[in-house]
N, C-alpha and C positions, 0 to 999 in steps of 0.2 A: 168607301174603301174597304172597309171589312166585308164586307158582300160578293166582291171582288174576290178579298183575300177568301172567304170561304167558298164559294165556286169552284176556283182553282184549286184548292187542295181536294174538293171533292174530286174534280176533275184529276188531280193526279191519284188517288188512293182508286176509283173505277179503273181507271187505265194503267195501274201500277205505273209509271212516268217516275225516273229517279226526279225529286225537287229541289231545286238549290234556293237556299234562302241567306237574307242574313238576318244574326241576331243582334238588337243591340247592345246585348252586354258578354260576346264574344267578339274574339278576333277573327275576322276573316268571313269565310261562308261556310252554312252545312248543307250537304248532300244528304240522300239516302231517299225511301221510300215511306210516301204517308201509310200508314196502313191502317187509320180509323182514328174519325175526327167526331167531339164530344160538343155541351154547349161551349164549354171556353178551354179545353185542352186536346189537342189532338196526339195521337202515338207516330213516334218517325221510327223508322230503321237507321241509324247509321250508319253512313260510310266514313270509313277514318280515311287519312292521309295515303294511308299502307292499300288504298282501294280495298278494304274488307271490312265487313258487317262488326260494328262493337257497340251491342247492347242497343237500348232502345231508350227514345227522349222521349218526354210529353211535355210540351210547350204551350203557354197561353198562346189563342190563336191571335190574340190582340198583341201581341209581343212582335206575332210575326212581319221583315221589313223586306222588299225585292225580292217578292217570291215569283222566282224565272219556272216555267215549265218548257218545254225538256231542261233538264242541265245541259248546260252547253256542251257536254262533255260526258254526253249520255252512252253514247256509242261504244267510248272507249271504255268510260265503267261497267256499262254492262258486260262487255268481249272479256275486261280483267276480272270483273268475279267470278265470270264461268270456266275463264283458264283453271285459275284458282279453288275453282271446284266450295265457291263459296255462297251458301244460298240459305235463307230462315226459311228451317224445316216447318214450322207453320207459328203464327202469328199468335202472343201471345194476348190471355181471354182477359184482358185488362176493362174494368169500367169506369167509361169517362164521361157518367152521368151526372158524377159529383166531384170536387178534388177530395171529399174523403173516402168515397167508393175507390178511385182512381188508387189512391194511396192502402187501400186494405186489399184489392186483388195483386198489385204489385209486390206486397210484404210476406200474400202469401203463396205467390210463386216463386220469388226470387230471396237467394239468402239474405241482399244486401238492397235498401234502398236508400239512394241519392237524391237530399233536395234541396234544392237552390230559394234563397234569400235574396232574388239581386236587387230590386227596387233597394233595399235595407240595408243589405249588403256585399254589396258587387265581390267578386273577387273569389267569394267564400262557399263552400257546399260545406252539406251535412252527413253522413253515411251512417246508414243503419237498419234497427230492427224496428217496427212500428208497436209499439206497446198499448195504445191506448188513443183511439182519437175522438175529441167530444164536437159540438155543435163550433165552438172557435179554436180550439188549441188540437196540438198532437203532442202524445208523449212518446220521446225516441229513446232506445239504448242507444247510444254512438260508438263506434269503433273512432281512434286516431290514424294518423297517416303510419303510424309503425306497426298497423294491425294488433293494437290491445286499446283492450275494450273498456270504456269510462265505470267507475265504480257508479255512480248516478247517471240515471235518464235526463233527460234536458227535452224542457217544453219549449214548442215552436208557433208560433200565431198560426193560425192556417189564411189569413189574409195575407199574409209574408210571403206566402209558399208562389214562387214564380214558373219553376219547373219542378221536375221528378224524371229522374234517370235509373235505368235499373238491370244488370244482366253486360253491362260493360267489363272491358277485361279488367279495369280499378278494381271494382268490386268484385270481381270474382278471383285475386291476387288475393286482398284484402280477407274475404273470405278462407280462403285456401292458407292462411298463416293465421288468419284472429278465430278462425275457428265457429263452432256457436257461443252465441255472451251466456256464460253463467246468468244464474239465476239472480237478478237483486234482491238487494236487502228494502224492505218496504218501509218508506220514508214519507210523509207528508210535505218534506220540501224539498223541491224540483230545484237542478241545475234550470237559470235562462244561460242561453249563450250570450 
């Protein structure tokens, strides 16, 4: 099955093919385009609801469930991005040879990165600055959902780590009100979430 699964995402990232897949610790299905597949994470474009490009996934590819090539509804997405005059000016130089490489070009292109806990903890993301990442842990600044920024970092298992999200409109709200995080005060004990 994974063999499968990874054929076809190669198959869709050579032929740009929008992919619809589902996750299972999302509602529903995601769209959008692969754009570069790792040993165990690959990079999506997404499409939102609104048919328009918001920010970029990278997903275990073992996560991945019912991945359709074309989206059944290929046609139409593609006819509404181009109305919309909506297209990734080029693909961002992410590497996903490791998830800690993955996570240090992502933190330093983008102001804000998102990462998911769902085996641990469904339901919940993380948003932030990448401080620090060792052989099993990472250390994040967190921003909150009101865009102000935790007085302490908070360490994350990196075996936890399920996704990374990065360049979405969340994050770039978030950013655009919580600003850059001040500098912390240097502490030996870490927030765990």
């Amino acid at each position: 099955m994974t063999q499968v699964r990874n054929v076809k995402l190669k198959e869709a990232c050579s032929n740009a093919i929008i992919a619809r897949f589902w996750y299972p610790y999302d509602d529903g299905w995601s769209h959008g385009y692969v754009l570069d597949i790792g040993p165990e994470f690959f990079l999506f474009a997404l499409i939102d609801e609104n048919i328009k490009f918001n920010g970029f996934e990278c997903h275990l590819v073992s996560d991945i469930k019912r991945l359709k090539l074309p989206d059944p509804y290929e046609d139409f997405t593609v006819a509404a991005l181009h109305k919309q005059r909506q297209r990734i000016d080029r693909k961002p130089d992410i590497d996903l040879s490791s998830l800690p490489a993955l996570l240090k070009s992502a933190n330093a292109l983008f102001p804000l990165v998102t990462i998911y806990q769902e085996r641990a903890k469904p339901g919940e993301c993380f948003i932030g600055k990448v401080l620090v990442i060792s052989e099993k842990s990472l250390l994040m600044h967190t921003i909150d959902p009101g865009a102000v920024w935790h007085k302490k970092p908070s360490r994350f298992r990196l075996a936890d780590i399920t996704r990374v999200d990065f360049g979405g409109g969340y994050e770039e709200a978030l950013h655009l009100i919580g600003g850059k995080p001040k500098p912390l005060k240097t502490s030996t004990r870490v927030k765990r979430p």
